[in-house]
N, C-alpha and C positions, 0 to 999 in steps of 0.2 A: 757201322764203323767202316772208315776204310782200311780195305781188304787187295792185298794185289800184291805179283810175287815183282823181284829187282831179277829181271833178265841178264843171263851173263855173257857180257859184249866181250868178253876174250883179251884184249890187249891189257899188259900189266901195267902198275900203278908212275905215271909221271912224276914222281916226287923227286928229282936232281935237282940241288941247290937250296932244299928244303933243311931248314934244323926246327927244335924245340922254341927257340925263341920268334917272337913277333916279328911278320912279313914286314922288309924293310928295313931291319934293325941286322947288324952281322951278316944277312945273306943276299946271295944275289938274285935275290926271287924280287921281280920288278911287279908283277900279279899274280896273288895267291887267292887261295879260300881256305876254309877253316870248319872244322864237325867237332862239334861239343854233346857229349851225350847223358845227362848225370842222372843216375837214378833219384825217383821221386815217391815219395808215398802220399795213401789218398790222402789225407791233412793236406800235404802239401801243395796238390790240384787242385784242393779247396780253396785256400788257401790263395794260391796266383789267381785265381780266376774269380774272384770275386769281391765284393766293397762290403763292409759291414755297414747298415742302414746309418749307424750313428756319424759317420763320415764327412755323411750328406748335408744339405744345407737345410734349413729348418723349414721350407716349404717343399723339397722332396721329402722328405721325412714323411710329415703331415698325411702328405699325396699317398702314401706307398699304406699307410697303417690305414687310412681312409679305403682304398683299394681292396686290401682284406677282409675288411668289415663287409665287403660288400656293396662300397657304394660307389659312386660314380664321381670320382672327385676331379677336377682340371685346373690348369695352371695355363694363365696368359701370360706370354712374355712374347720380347720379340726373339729369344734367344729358345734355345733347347734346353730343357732339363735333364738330366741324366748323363747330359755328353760330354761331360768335362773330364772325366776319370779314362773312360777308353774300358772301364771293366763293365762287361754285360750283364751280370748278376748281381746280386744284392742277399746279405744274409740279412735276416728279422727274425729276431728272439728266435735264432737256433738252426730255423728254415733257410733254406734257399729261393730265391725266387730269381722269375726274369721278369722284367721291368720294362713294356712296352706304354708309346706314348702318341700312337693315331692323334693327328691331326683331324677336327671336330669342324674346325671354322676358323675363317681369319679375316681381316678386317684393317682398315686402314686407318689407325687414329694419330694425337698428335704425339711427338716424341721428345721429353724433354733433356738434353746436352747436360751431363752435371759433372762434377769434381768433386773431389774429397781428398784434403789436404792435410797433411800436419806442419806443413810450412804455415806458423802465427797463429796454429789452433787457438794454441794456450796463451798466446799474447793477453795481457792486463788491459782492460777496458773496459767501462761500464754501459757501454752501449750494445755492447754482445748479448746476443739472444741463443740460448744454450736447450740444447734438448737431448734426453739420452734415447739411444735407438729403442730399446724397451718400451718408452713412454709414448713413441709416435703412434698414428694408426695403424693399424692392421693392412690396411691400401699401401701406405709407403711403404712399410717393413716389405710386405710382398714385393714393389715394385725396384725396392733398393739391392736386393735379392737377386730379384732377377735382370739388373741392369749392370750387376757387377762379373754376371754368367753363372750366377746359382753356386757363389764360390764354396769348396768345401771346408772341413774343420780345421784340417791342415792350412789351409790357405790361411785364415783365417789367425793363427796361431804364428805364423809368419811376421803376420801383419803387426803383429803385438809386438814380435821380435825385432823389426826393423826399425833403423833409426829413424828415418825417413818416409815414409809413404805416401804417392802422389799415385790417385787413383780416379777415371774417368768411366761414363756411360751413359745411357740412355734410358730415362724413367718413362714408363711407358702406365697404361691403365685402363682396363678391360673395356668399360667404359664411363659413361661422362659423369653417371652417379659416384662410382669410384671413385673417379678423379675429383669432383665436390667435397669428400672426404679428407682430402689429403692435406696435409700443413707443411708441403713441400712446392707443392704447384696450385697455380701458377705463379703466383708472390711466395716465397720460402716466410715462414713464420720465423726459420731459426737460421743462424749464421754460421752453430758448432755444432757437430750433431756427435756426441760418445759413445762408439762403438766398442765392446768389448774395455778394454782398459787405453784407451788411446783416443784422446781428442782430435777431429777430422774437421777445417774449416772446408763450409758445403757452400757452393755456389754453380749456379745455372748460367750456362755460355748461350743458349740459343733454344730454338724449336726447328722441329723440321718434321715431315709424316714419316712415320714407319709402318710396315705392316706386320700385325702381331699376328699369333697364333694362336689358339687356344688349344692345347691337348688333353685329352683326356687321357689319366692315369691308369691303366694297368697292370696285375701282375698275375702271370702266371708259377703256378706252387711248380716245384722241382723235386725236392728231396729234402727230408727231416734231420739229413748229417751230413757230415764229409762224406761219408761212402756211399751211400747213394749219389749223392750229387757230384765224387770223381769220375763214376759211370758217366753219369750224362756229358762231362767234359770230353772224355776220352773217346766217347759214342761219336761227336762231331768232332773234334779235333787232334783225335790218334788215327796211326797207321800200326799195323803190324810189319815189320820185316821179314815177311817168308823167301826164302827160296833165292836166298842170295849166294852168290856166287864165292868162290876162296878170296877171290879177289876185293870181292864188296866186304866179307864177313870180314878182313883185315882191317879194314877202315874202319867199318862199326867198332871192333872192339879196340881198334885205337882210340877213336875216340869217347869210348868208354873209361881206356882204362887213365888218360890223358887228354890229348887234344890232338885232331887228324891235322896236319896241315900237307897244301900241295899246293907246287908251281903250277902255273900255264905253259904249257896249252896242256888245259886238264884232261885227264886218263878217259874214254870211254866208262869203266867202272864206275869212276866219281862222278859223272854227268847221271847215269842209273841211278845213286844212292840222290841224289839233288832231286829228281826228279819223283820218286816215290816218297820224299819227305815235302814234296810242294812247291820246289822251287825250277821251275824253268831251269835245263843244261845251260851253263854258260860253255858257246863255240871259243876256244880260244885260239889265234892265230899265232902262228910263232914270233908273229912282229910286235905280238901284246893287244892284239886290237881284238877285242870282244862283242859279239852280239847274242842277248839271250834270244833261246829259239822261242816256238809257238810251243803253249805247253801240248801235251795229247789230252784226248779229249777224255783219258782218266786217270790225270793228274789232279789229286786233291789241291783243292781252294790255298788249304790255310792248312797248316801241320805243325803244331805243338807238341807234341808226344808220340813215340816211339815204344812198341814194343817188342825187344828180340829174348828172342827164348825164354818168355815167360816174365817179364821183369820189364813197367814201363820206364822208361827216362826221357827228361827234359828236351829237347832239341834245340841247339843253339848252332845255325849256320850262318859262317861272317864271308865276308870277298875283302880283299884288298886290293889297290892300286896307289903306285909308288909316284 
């Protein structure tokens, strides 16, 4: 965990011209910043920091239970799995895990340009060739999959919602047996393809090479609950607040008990509290003009979470400029 005390730089807090309401609105604060602190329980760092496996698209899925089991399962595409959410972890029936995806091998095959439409899905015609996504093979499912970026359930769920949806990518196929497989390429067997509850007219604009990758799926075990696995959050991405100053302790528990806000050119104090929660001092000139410094060389990464006297909470730091 990072561990490190807020040295106290002595000069008192710059806040003239500051109120309760948002920078810009009623005051004459041209650039400000902002400390949000809210307490959190472990659920709840469970919670933000993680995707429940069911989320996923049905070839992560697969990958992640395959993984457990012990085996060595992968996914070609030319896209990434896993990277559409921004969350690193993954719960599976109850566990936590993290979800890595090593790069195995890649390869340069052919790429095919397609669409998917609801403009004239459903149009009347007896020359339409119809297919529901279920009934393709197992090659396009995967490859439509991963040409749309592995969308999730959410997405998906959207997509039902919308009135309209005009949707493009690139179907891609480990290789050429695969691709033999497929009743998409290189002649489309079908013209509608129904996905979910909404008819998509499918058609191919082109070819071009791409180079795919192949990953192999892993996952490393975490923790059997939230509270194990709010440790492992807070292990990397908490700070402690020791040893802070009257001046720092002010602001924390402003914004604790509300929200810190302060004009430029910021206080020496508040450049300290930025700095111990990961964020580069912003220098503020009195003319308004700001350059973030170099961080020190034990300024934490990335900073989520705060703990002051025993109690962690959220971190939420904003900047404005007018």
């Amino acid at each position: 965990m990072y561990r490190r005390a807020l040295l106290s730089t002595g000069p008192a807090l710059a806040t003239a011209g500051c109120s309760g309401f948002g920078f810009g609105f009623g005051t004459d604060c041209s650039r400000g910043a902002s400390l949000r602190l809210r307490p959190v329980t472990d659920a709840e760092i469970a919670e933000r920091a993680s995707e429940p496996l069911d989320t996923f698209s049905p070839p992560e899925r697969t990958a992640v239970r395959a993984a457990r089991r012990d085996e060595s399962p992968t996914i070609t595409a030319e896209g990434t799995p896993f990277s559409g959410s921004g969350v690193e972890y993954v719960v599976v029936d109850g566990a936590y895990v993290a979800v890595e995806t090593p790069v195995v091998a890649t390869t340069e095959r052919t790429g095919y340009r397609f669409t998917l439409d609801t403009d004239g899905a459903t149009a009347d015609g007896a020359e339409r060739r119809i297919a529901a996504f279920d009934d393709l093979p197992a090659v396009d499912r995967a490859a439509l999959y991963a040409g749309l970026g592995f969308p999730r359930t959410q997405e998906i769920e959207r997509f039902d919602r919308a009135r309209a949806v005009g949707l493009g990518g690139v179907l891609t196929y480990p290789d050429d047996e695969a691709e033999a497989r497929s009743e998409l390429v290189p002649d489309p067997a079908y013209d509608v393809l129904r996905i979910g509850g909404r008819a998509f007219r499918f058609g191919l604009e082109g070819r071009e090479s791409v180079t795919v990758e192949t990953r192999r799926i892993e996952v490393r075990e975490l923790a059997d609950g939230p509270g194990g696995f709010a440790s492992v959050v807070l292990d990397r991405y908490g700070t402690d607040l020791d040893g802070l100053s009257p001046e720092q302790r002010e602001i924390v528990e402003t914004a604790i008990d509300d929200e810190y806000e302060e004009c430029a050119p910021y206080s020496e104090a508040y450049a300290g509290v930025q700095r111990a929660l990961g964020r580069p001092p912003t220098r503020v000139t009195g003319d308004g003009d700001g350059v973030a410094t170099t961080p020190d060389a034990d300024t934490p990464e990335r900073v989520d979470y705060a703990n002051y006297e025993a109690r962690w909470y959220a971190v939420d730091l904003g900047e404005y400029v007018v």
